[in-house]
C-alpha positions as CSV (number, residue, x, y, z in Angstrom):
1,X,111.7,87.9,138.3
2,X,111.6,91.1,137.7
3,X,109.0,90.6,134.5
4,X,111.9,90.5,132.2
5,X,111.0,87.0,131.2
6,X,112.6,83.7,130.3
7,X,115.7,86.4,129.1
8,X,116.2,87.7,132.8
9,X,119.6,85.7,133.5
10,X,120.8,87.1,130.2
11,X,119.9,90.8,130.7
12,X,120.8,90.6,134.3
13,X,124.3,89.4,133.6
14,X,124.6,92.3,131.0
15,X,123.8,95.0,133.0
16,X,126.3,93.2,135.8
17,X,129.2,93.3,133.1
18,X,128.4,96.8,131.7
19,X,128.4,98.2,135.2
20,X,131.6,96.3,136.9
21,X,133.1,97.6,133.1
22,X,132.2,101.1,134.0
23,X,133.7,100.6,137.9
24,X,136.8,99.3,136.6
25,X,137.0,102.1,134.0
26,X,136.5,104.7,137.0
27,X,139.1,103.6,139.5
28,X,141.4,103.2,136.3
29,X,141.2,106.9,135.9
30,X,140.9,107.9,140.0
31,X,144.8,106.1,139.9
32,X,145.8,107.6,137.0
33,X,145.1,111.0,138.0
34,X,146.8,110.4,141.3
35,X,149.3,109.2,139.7
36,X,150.3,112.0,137.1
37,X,149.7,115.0,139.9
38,X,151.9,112.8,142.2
39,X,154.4,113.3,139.3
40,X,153.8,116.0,138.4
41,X,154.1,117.2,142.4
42,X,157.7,115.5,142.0
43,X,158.6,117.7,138.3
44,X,157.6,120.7,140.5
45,X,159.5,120.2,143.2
46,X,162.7,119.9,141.2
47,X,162.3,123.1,139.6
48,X,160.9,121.8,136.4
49,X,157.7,124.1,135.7
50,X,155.3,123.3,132.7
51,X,155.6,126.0,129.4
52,X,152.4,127.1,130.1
53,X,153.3,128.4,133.4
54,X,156.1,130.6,132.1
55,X,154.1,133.1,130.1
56,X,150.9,134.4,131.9
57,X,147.9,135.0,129.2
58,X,145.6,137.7,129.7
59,X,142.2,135.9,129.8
60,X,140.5,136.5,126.6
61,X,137.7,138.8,126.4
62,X,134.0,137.5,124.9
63,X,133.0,139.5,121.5
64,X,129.1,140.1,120.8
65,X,128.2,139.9,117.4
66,X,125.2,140.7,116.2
67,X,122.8,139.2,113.6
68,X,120.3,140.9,111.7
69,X,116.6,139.9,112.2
């Protein structure tokens, strides 16, 4: 099977958990986000803005600095 010897139910299995883990752990987070912009959809639409949206930054500009050989 495989060549993964007499430990292949065991390592097969593990793999199985570790990636139905990792698929649970991804829709968990899919509903989650669709959750919180659903909400946050809602906040909008009753005139609550977020703080950040109040004050407009200008975008920060990138320095060079230069080191000596």
């Amino acid at each position: 099977m495989l060549g993964l010897g007499p430990h292949a139910s065991f390592i097969i299995g593990a793999y199985a958990v570790a990636f139905f883990a990792l698929f649970a752990l991804t829709v968990a987070i899919v509903a989650d986000d669709r959750r919180q912009r659903r909400l946050l959809a809602d906040l909008e639409r009753q005139g609550i803005t977020r703080r950040s949206a109040a004050k407009q930054r200008p975008a920060a500009t990138p320095t060079v600095t230069r080191t000596a050989p």
